[in-house]
N, C-alpha and C positions, 0 to 999 in steps of 0.2 A: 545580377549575378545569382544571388538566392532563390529569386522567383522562377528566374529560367533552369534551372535544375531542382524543381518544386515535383519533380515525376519520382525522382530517384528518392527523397524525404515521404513521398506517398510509396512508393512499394514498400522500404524500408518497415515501415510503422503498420504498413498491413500485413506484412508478411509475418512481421515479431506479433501482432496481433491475431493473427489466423494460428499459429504456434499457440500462443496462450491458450486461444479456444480450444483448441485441440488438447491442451495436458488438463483444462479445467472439465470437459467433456470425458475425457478418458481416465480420470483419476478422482476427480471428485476435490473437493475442500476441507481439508483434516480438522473438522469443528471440534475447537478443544472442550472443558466442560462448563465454561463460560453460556456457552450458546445449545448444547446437549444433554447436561446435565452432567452428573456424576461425582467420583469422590478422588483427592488428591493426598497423597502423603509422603511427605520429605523427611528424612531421617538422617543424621549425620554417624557416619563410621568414623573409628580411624586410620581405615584401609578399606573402601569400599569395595565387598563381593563380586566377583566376577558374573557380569549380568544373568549368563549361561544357569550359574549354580541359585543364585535366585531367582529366572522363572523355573528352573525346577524344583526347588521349596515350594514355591507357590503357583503349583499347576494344574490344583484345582480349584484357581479361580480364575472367571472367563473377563473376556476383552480387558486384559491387563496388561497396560506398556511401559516399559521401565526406563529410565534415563540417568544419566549421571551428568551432575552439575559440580562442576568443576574438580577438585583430588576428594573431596570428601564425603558430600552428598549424592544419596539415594533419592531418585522422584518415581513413584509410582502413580499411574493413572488407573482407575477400573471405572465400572458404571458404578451408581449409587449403593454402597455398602451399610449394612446396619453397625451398628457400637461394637457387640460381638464379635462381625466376622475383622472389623478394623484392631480388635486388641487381641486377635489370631494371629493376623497378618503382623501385629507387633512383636508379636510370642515366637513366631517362625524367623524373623528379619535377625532376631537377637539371638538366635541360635547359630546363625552366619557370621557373627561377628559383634562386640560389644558398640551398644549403639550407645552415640553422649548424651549423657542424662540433659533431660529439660532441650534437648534438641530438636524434639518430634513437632509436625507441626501436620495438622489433618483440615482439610475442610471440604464439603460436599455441599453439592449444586443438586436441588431437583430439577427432574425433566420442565417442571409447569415456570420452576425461575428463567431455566433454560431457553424455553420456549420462549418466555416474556423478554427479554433480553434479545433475544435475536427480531422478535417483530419491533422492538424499540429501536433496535439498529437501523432495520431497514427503511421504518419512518425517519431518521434522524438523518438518512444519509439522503434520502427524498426529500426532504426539507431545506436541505443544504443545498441540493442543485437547484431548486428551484430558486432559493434566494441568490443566486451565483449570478441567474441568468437576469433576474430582477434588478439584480443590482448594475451588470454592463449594460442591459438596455439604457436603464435611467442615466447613468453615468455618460454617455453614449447620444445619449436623445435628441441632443442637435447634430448629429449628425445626419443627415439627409443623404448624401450624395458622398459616392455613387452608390453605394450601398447602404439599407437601412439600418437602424444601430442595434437593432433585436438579431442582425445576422452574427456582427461581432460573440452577441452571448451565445448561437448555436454553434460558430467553431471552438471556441472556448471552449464550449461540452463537451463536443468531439475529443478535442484533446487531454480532457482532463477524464474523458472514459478511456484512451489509450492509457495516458498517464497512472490509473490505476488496474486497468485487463491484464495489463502485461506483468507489472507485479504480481498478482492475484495466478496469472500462469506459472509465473518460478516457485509460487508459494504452493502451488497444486501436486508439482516436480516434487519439492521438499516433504510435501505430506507424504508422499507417496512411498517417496526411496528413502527419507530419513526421517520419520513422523514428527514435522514440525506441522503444529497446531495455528489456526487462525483463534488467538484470545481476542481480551476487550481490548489488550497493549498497541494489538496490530492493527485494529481498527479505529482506535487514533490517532497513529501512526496516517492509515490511510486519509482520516478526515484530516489531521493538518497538511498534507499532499494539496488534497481539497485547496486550502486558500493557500499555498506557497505558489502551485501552478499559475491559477488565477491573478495572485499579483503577479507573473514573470507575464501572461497575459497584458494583461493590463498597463507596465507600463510601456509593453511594444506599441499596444492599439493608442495610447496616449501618443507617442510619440507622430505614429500617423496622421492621428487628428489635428496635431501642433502641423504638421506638413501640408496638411490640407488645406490649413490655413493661408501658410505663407506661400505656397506652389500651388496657387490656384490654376496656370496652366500647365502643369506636369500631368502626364498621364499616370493613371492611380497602380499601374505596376511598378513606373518607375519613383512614384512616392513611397508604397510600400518599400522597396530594395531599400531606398533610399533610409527608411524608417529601422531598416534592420541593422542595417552597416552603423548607424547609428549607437542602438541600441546594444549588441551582440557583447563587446566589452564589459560592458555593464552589467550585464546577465551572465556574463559566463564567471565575473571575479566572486561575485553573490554566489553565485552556485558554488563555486568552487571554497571559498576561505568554507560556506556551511557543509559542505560534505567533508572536508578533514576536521572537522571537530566529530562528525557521525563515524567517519572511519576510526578513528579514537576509541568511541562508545565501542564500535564493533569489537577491536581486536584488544580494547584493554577494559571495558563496562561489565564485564562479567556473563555467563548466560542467562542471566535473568534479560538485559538490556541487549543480547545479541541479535535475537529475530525483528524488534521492534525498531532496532535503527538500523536492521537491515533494507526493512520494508521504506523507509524514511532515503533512505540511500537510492534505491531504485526510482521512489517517488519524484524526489526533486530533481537528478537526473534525468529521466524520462521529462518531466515537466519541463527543464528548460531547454532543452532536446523540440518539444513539442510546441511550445509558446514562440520560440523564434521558427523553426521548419516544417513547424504543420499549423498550427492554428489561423499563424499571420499570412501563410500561401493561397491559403482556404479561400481567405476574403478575393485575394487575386481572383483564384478559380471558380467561384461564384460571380466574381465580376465581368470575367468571359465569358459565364453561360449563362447570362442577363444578355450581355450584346448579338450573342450570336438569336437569341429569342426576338 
């Protein structure tokens, strides 16, 4: 049943994938000062100013984005400010409105932390795939037939690069039209994606490997179907009880917590989306273009 409409799960997943490429291409990744460097300042009102009337208090100072966090908090973002221009920017804010003592909260990122940070990411998140794929292999290792157990770890990758492209495209949308930032939050966010995927992987290709056992004369697509119909319950109730505790975070966690269990919400949806309709068909589809060879 699943395997034979395994065409429809592949356009689906390319198509939301060709979309992604396209707004990450065309818009770019709103690197917050995490990964860019720069200076942050949150101040609490007790009526916060209409955004309008403070950038134009403060509109001579460049790449400055302003946000409000929740009825009372101001966030401003700039590039790296000195002491100075940060207890101007304090001087001018308090002229809009009485800000609460002992409320102000400042902190700045150079560009060279900046920098160090973002090649740390990129190692960290390099490191993780490759132990991903280390680990199904081994996990995997007797499996011989019909397929080798290192293929298991390449559809797994596959999925788990959908699993995070397509996030990283809504997150491209978001920068773009409402300047939500990729911080450090989102990209652990993404790295635990990483292993939630993986295990919904994992305990499908288990289940297969248990079939392959005992249906030693089944043919390996209808072991797979067989492994999914199995499984699909199972993955979908996990998926499900953990996403309304994240929709929770969303609509009642505050904005501190809202982009980061947004990104968590996409993740593990997509993941078990992709571990039962794309990952597990894979093996199928590689298994017909080994025969046909």
């Amino acid at each position: 049943m699943f395997i034979e409409k395994r065409k429809i799960f592949y356009t689906l997943s390319g198509l939301l994938s060709l979309l992604s490429i396209i707004s990450i291409l065309a818009f770019g990744l709103n690197l917050g000062i995490d990964f860019k460097g720069g200076s942050i300042l949150e101040v609490e009102y007790e009526e916060v100013p209409a955004l309008e009337t403070v950038r134009e208090a403060l509109k001579d100072l460049e790449e400055v984005s302003l946000q409000r966090r929740g009825e009372n908090i101001l966030v401003l973002k700039t590039k790296e400010i000195s002491e100075e221009t940060h207890q101007s920017i304090l001087e001018k804010l308090n002229q809009l409105g009485d800000i609460k003592e002992g409320s102000e909260s400042f902190e700045s990122i150079g560009p060279a932390i900046g920098q160090e940070l973002k090649s740390r990411t990129k190692i960290v998140v390099s490191l993780a795939l490759l132990c991903i794929l280390l680990y199904i292999a081994f996990s995997f290792r007797k499996i011989s037939r019909p397929v080798k157990s290192y293929i298991y770890g390449l559809t797994s990758l596959i999925a788990l690069f959908h699993d995070v492209l397509i996030p990283l495209g809504v997150f491209a949308v978001l920068g773009r039209y409402y300047g939500v930032e990729i911080t450090i939050p989102i990209i652990t966010a993404f790295l635990t994606v990483f292993g939630y995927s993986i295990n919904d992987s994992v305990v499908v290709f288990d289940r297969v490997r248990e079939n392959l056992r005992k249906l030693k004369t089944t043919d390996f697509k209808e072991t797979i179907d067989q492994s999914l119909k199995q499984s699909i319950t199972r993955s979908l109730n996990t998926s499900l009880t953990t996403l309304i505790a994240l929709f929770s975070i969303f609509l009642f966690g505050g904005a501190t917590l809202r982009f980061f269990s947004l990104a968590l919400i996409l993740g593990i949806a997509l993941g078990t989306y992709s571990s039962l309709f794309l990952a597990t068909p894979l093996l199928a589809t590689y298994y017909n273009f080994r025969k046909r060879k």
